[in-house]
N, C-alpha and C positions, 0 to 999 in steps of 0.2 A: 576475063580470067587470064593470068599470066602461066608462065612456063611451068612455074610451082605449084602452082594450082590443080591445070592439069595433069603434072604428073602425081599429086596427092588420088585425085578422082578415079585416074587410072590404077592407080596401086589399091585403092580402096574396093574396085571394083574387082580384080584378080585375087583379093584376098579372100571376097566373100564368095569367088566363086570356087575357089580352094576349100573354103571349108564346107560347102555344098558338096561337094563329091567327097570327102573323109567324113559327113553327117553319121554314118555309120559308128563309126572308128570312134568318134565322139560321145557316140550314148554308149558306147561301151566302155569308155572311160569315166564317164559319170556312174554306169555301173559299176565299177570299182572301186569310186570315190563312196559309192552308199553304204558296197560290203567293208571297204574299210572304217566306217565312220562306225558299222555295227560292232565289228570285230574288233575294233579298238578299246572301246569299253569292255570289253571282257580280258585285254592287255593289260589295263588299267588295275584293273580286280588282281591279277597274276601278281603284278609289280608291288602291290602292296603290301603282300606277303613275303617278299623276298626277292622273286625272282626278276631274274634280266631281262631289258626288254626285249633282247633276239629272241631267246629261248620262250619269253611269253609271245613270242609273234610264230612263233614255229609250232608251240605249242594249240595256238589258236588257227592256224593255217590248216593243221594235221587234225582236228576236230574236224573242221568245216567237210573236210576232204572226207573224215572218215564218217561224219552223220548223212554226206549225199551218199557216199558208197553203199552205205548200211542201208538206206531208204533205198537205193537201186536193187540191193540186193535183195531184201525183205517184200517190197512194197508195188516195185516195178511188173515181175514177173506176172503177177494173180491179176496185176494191173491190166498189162493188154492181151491178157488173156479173155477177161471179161470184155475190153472194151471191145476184143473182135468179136464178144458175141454179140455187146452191145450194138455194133454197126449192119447184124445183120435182124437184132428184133425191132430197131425204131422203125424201118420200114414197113415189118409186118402192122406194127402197132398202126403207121399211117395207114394203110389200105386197110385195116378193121374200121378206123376211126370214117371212110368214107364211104364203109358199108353201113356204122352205123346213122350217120347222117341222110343214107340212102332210105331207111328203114325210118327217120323221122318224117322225111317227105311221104311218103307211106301213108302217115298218121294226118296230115294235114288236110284239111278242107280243099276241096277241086278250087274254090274260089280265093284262097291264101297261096295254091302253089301258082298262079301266074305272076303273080309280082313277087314272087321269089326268082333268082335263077338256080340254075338246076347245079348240080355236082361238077359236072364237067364244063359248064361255063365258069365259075368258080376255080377248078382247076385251071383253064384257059386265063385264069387273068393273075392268079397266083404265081403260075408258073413264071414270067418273066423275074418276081420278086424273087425267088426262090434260086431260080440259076444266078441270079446278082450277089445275093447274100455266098450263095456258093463259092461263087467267084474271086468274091473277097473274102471267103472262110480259106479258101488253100490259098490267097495270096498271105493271108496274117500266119496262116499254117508253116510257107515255106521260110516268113521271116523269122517265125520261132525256132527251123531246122539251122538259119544263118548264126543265130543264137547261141544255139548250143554248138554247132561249129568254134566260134567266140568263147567258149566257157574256160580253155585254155587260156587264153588272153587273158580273160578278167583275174581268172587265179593268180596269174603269175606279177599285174600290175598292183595285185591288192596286196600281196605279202610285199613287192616292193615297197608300196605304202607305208606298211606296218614297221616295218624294220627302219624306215629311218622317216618318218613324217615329216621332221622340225626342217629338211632339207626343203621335201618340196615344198611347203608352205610358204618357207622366206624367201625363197626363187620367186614362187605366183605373187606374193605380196610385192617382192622389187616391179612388178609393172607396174604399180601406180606411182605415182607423185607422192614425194617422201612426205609431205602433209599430210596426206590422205590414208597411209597406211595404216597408223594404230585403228582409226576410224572403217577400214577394209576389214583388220582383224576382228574387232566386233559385230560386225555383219557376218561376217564366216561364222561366228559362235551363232548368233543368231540361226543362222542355218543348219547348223548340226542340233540344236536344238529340237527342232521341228521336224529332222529328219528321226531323228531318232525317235523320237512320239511318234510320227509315222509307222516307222520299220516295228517297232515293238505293239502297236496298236494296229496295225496288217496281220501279224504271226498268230495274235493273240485273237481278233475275228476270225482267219483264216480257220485255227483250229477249233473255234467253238461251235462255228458254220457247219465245217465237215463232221463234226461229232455230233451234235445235234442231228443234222440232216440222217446220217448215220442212222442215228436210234429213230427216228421216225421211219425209215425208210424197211429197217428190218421190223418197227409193225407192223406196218401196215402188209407185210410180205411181200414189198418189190425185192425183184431179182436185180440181182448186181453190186450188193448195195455198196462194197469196198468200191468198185469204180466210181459210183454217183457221187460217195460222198468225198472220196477224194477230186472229184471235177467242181463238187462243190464247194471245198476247201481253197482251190486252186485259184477258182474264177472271182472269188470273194477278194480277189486283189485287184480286181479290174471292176472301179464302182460302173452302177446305174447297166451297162451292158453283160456283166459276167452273171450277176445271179437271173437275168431273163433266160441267158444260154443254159446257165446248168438247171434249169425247170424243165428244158426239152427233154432231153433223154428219160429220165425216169418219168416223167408223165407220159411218155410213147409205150414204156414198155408195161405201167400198170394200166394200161388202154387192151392191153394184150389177156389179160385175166379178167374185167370188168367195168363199165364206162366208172361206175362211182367210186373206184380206184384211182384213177387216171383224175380225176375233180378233188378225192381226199389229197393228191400230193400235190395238185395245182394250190390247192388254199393252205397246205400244210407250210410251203415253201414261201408261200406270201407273207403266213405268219411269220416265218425264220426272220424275213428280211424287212419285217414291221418289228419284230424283236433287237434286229440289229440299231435298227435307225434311231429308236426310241431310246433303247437302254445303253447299248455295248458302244457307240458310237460317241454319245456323248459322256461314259463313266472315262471307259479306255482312252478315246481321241483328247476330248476335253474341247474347249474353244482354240488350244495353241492349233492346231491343223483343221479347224473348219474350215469348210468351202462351201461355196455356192453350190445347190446343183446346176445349176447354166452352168455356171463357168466351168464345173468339172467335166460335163458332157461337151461342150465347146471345146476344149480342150481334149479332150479323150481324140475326136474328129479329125481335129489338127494334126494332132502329134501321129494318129494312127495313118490320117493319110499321108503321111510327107514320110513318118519311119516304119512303117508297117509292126506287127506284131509288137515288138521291142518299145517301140512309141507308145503303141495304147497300152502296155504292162507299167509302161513309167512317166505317163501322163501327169498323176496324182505329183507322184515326187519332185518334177520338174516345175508344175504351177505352184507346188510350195514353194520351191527356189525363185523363181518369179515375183510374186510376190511381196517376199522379205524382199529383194531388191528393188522394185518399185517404189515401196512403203518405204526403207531407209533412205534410199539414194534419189530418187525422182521428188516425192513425197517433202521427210525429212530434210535434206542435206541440199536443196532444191528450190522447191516452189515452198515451204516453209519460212526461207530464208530471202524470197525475193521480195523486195524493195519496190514499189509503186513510183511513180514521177512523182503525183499528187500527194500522197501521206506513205509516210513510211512508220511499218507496222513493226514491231519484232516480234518472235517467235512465242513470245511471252504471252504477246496479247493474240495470239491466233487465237481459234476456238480449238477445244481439243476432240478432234475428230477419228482420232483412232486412238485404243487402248494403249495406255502407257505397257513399254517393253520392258521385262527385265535384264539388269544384267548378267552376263552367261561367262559365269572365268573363264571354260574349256573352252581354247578352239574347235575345228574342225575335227581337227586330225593334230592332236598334241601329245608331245610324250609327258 
């Protein structure tokens, strides 16, 4: 390697180590590229009627601001109010649930309980799981407090966003190769595309989760139910781990009134999320945002060990964004197009292995 070499290698390697320590800084800025990709469509809708896009950006700013405020104000308060009652009945519910357990050993033949172990051997080998999960509950815990520290931030880069898009757009387009850019542009549509199917097909499970959960939850007469079903709304945006979490709480607390309480909300909530999978996931998502489950749980892993909390809420989002990029640019624009020594193929005669894309006029983020 010559001089130029290594000093490429070098620079290549301080770059990557630069954007490992702003990693943070980074998914907060793709947060703001999300809320603006939502919020712009509803600029979109303003301008059509009339209005200018400042004032539909200010207009749309001053909503967002005034729908959290109103849910803080409304919804927050009753909120941890319950939930601190909630953190002091899940415990009671566990220590019934190991009296009741107590009370099945009871019931068992002298010659069934030795090759069983007992409760507190049970306890004894749980316990390590349990302080682990802990452990990483208040680590994802404190990354959600860095979060909303951040929430400033993202407001203020999104309305930048909104108010003049066409700037930042043709700025990130000038890094590529002036060939390559109309060709960048239709992958950006591409991606708003799918993000947008996303963000609208999250809101739309999110609330029919929490309201469903909701109305079963005040059948059945569990306590709490504004908190559950709000946790269950919440966590409905974190696939595969959020609806296991939000089954704990309210199956603790109807353990606290009677075991086949505690079993009706265990299989109530299995249905929700056999409901979600079968019906609302494929009406609402559609095939444009399917996933694997490996890969979303793979993922979820990734992104949650490396970004904490923030990572695993926008796991889903970002292997959509991976993927369109893969698929057009690795894929398409790529190995599609390479050429053999022996026989040279075109693109024509490939097999067609992935669904034809359509085309998307909107970019990303367009006025």
């Amino acid at each position: 390697m010559n001089f130029g070499q290594w000093l490429g290698l070098v620079a290549l390697i301080l770059s990557l180590s630069v954007l490992w320590e702003i990693r943070q800084l980074l998914l907060l800025l793709f947060v703001a590229v999300v809320f603006a990709i939502a919020l712009n469509r509803l600029v979109r809708l303003l301008e059509r009627v009339g209005i200018q896009r400042g004032f539909a950006s200010l207009i749309s700013a001053v909503l967002l601001i005034a729908l959290i405020g109103l849910f803080g104000a409304l919804v927050v308060p009753p909120f941890l109010s319950q939930f601190r009652e909630l953190t002091q009945l899940v415990p009671k519910g566990l220590t019934l649930l190991e009296i009741w357990i107590n009370q099945l050993f009871v019931w068992l033949p002298t010659e069934a309980r030795q090759y069983l172990p007992s409760v507190g051997e049970l306890g004894n080998q749980v316990q390590p799981l349990i302080s682990g999960l802990a452990n990483n509950f208040f680590r994802l815990f404190s990354g959600f407090l860095n979060l909303t520290g951040g929430s400033l931030f993202v407001v203020v880069i999104t309305i930048m966003f909104l108010l003049n898009p066409q700037a930042y757009r043709q700025g990130f387009l000038r890094l590529f190769p002036s060939f390559y850019r109309r060709r960048a542009d239709e992958i950006f549509s591409l991606c708003e595309t799918d993000l947008v199917a996303w963000i609208v097909g999250t809101l739309f499970n999110m609330l029919v989760i929490g309201s469903v959960s909701g109305i079963i939850l005040w059948i059945l007469g569990v306590k709490l139910v504004l908190a559950n079903a709000l946790l269950a709304g919440f966590l409905e945006a974190v696939p595969n781990v959020g609806p296991i979490l939000s089954t704990v709480a309210p199956a603790a607390i109807a353990l606290l009134d009677s075991p086949w309480k505690a079993v009706a909300v265990v299989i109530a909530y299995f249905l929700i999320q056999q409901l979600e999978q079968f019906l609302l996931v494929p009406i609402v998502m559609g095939q444009q945002v399917s996933l694997l489950p490996a890969v979303t749980l793979l993922a979820q892993i990734f992104f949650a060990s490396f970004f904490g909390f923030l990572g695993l809420f926008l796991a889903l989002p970002l292997v959509i964004m991976v993927r369109i990029l893969l698929r057009e640019i690795l894929v398409k624009d790529v190995l599609d197009r390479w050429e053999g020594n022996l026989e040279r193929t075109s693109p024509q005669e490939l097999p067609e292995i992935l669904p034809p894309t359509t085309d998307v006029q909107s970019p990303i983020i367009r006025e």
